[in-house]
N, C-alpha and C positions, 0 to 999 in steps of 0.2 A: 930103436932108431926110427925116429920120424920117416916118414915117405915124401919125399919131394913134391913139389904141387909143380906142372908146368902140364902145356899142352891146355886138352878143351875140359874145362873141369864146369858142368853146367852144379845150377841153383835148381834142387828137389823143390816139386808143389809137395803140399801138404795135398792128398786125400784124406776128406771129411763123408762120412757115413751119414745113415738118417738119423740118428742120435747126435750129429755134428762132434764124433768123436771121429779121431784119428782111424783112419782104416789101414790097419796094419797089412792087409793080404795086399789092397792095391800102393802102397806104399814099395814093399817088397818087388811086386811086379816092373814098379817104375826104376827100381835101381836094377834091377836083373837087364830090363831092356838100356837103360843106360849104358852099359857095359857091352852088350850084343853088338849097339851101333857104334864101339870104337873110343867111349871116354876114356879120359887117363885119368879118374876119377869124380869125384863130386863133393860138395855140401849143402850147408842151409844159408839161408840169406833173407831179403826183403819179401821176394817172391815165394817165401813157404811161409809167410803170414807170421814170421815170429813173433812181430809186434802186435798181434790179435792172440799168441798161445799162452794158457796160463804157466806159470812156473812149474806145473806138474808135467806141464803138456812138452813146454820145450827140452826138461832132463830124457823126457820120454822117448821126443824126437831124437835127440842125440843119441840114445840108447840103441836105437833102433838101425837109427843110420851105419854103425858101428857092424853093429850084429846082420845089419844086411847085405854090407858091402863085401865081410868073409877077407880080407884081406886082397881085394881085386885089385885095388885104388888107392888114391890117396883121401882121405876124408878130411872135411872139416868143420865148424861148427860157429856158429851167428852166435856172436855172444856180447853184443853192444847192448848197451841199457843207462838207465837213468843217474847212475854214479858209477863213478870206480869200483866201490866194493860190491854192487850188485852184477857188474861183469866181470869181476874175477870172481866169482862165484862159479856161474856159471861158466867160466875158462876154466876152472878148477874139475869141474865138474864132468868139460868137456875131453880134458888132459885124463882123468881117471877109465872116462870112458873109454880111451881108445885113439881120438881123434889125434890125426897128423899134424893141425894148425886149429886156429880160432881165428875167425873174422870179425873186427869189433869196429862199426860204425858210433862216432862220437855220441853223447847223450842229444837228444831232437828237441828238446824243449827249451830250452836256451842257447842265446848264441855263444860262446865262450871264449875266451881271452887265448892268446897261443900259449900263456904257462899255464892255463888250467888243462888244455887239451894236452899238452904235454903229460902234465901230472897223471892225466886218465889214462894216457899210454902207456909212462912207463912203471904205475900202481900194475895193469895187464903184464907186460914184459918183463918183471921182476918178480910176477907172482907165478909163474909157468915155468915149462921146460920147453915148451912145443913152439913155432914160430905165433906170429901175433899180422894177421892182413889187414892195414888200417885202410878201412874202405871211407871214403867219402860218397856217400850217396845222395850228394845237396840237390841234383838233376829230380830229383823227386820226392825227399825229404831229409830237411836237416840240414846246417847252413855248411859252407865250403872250409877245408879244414887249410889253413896258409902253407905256402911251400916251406918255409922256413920250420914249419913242426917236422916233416915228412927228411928234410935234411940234419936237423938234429937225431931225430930219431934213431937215425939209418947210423950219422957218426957213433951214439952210443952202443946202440948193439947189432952192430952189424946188419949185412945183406944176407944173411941166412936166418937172422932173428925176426927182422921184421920188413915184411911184405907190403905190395902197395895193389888196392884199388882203387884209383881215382876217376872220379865221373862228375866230378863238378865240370860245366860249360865253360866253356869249348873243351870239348873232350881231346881232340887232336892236338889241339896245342899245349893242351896242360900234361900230358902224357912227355911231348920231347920236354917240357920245361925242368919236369923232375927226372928225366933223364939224363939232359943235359948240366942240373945242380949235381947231381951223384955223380956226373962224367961215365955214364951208365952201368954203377954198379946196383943201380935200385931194382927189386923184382917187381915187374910191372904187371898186375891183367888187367882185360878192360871188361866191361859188364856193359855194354851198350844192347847185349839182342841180338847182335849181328849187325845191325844196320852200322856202325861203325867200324867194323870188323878188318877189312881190307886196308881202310886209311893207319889203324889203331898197329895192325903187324908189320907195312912199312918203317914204321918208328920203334921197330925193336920191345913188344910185350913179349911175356916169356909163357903167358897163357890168359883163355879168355873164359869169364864167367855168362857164360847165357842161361836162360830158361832153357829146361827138359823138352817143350812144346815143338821145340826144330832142330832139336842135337843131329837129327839127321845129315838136316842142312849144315850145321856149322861144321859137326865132325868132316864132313867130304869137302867145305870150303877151306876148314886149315890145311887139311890135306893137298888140297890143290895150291894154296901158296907155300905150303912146304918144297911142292915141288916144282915151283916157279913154272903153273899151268896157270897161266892169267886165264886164257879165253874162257876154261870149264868154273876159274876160279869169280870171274864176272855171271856167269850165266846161274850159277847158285844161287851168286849174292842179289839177284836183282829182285825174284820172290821175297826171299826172306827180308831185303832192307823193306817190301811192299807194304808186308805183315806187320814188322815192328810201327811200321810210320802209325797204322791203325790205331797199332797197341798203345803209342806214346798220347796221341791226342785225351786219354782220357786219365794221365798219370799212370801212378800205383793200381790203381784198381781198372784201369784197362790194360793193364797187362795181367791181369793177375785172372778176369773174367774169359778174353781170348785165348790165355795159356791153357786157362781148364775148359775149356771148349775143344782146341784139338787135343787134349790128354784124351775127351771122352773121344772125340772122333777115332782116334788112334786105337781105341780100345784097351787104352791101359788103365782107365778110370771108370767108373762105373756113374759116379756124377759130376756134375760143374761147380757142384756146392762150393761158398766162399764161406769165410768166418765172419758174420754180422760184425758191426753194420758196415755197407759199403755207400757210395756216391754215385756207381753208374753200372751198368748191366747190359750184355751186345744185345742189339737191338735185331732181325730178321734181316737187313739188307747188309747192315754191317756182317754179319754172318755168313750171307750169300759172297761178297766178296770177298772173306777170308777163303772161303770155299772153292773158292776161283783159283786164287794165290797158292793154296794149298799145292791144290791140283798140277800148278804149275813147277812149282818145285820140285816134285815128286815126278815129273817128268825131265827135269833138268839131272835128277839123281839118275835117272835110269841110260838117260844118254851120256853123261861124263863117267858112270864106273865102271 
């Protein structure tokens, strides 16, 4: 039986080695502290470079994730790709593994028709046993998926088959809208970083995907609107929405360069390494003021717990 996904289920980085080979000790290490600070599990996504891993590399990832999490969590597995039959593959792949769910963002390289996104979901959802997360990740790559798929969807196989991330712009209001088309039986999370975190659980998500880089922060901010602490739950989020704002200016690969900066700072990662080629690299001041941020957070953790 599947393990339910709800609560703060972040997105694993990839650690890469000096051979730019997956580093399985620091891989290990980031899901063991994942769990330390409170997750109700984790998977892969944008932010673990799936779309830089080769086909050996992503079965690899899954494998691993599987075999590290030991049954703590719920797991799940990035498995969008360029046709139908290359993401049930790897859904297939990800179902044998172990995985709890699959997360499949539409194919990127063409816009596509609502019955063809249809057909890609339900080729996925017909080909599994395990739920299916149709993530819209158009906020930073890949076009917006229409509500109308996300409500067929939902009528064909249910609120426990298939799950929702949506992060197409406006993130706030496209969240009540599919909330309010399903009359809120849809399973909602948000993957905004945190910076939309607070507006995103007013409207009833049922969990949120962030990056691993400030699980600290987000685990003690769900925490604190779980238990209707606004003041601790504003004084979290005002660091971390600080951090994301940085991260957003540079898309994909500013988040992806900031995130493996405090992985190293944190000491879970040995390097910052990214999977060539990228668009942009923090720069020293940028750096210095994550460092600021950091700092601040990490003192709002110590006065609210």
């Amino acid at each position: 039986m599947p393990c339910p996904l709800h609560g703060v289920l972040p997105i694993v980085h990839t650690p890469f080695d000096s051979d730019d080979r997956i580093d399985s000790v620091a891989l290990k290490s980031e899901i063991d502290w994942i769990y330390a600070v409170g997750a109700d599990g984790f998977g892969t996504g944008m932010v673990s470079e799936i779309l830089r891993l080769t086909y050996e590399e992503r079965q690899s990832l899954t494998e691993q994730i599987v075999e590290f999490s030991n049954g703590r969590g719920a797991v799940f597995a990035a498995v969008g790709a360029e046709s139908g039959k290359q993401a049930l593959a790897y859904a297939q792949f990800a179902e044998k593994a172990g995985c709890d769910a699959v997360m499949a963002a539409p194919p990127l390289s063409s816009r596509l028709s609502a019955d063809s996104l249809l057909d890609y979901y339900r080729t996925l959802a017909d080909g599994i046993g395990i739920p299916v997360i149709v993530q819209d990740a158009s906020s930073y790559v890949g076009s917006a998926i229409p509500l109308e798929v996300y409500v067929k969807l939902l009528d064909w196989f249910g609120e426990d088959k298939i799950l929702f991330k949506p992060e197409a712009s406006p993130i706030g209001p496209n969240l009540s809208a599919l909330r309010d088309a399903t009359a809120g039986k849809a399973k909602i999370y948000e993957g905004s970083g945190g910076f939309l975190l607070i507006d995103s659980y007013r409207r009833g998500i049922t969990g949120t995907m962030p990056g691993v880089d400030l699980l600290d922060g987000i685990v003690a901010l769900w925490k604190a609107l779980k238990r209707g602490d606004e003041a601790a739950a504003y004084a979290i989020y005002y660091p971390i929405c600080a951090i994301v704002v940085l991260q957003l200016q540079a898309g994909l690969d500013g988040f992806l360069a900031i995130e493996k900066y405090l992985m190293v700072k944190r000491g879970l990662f040995k390097s910052e390494k990214r999977r060539q080629p990228f668009s942009w690299s923090l720069d020293a001041e940028t750096a210095q003021e994550i460092d600021r941020l950091f700092d601040q957070l990490q003192l709002q953790l110590k006065q609210n717990s």
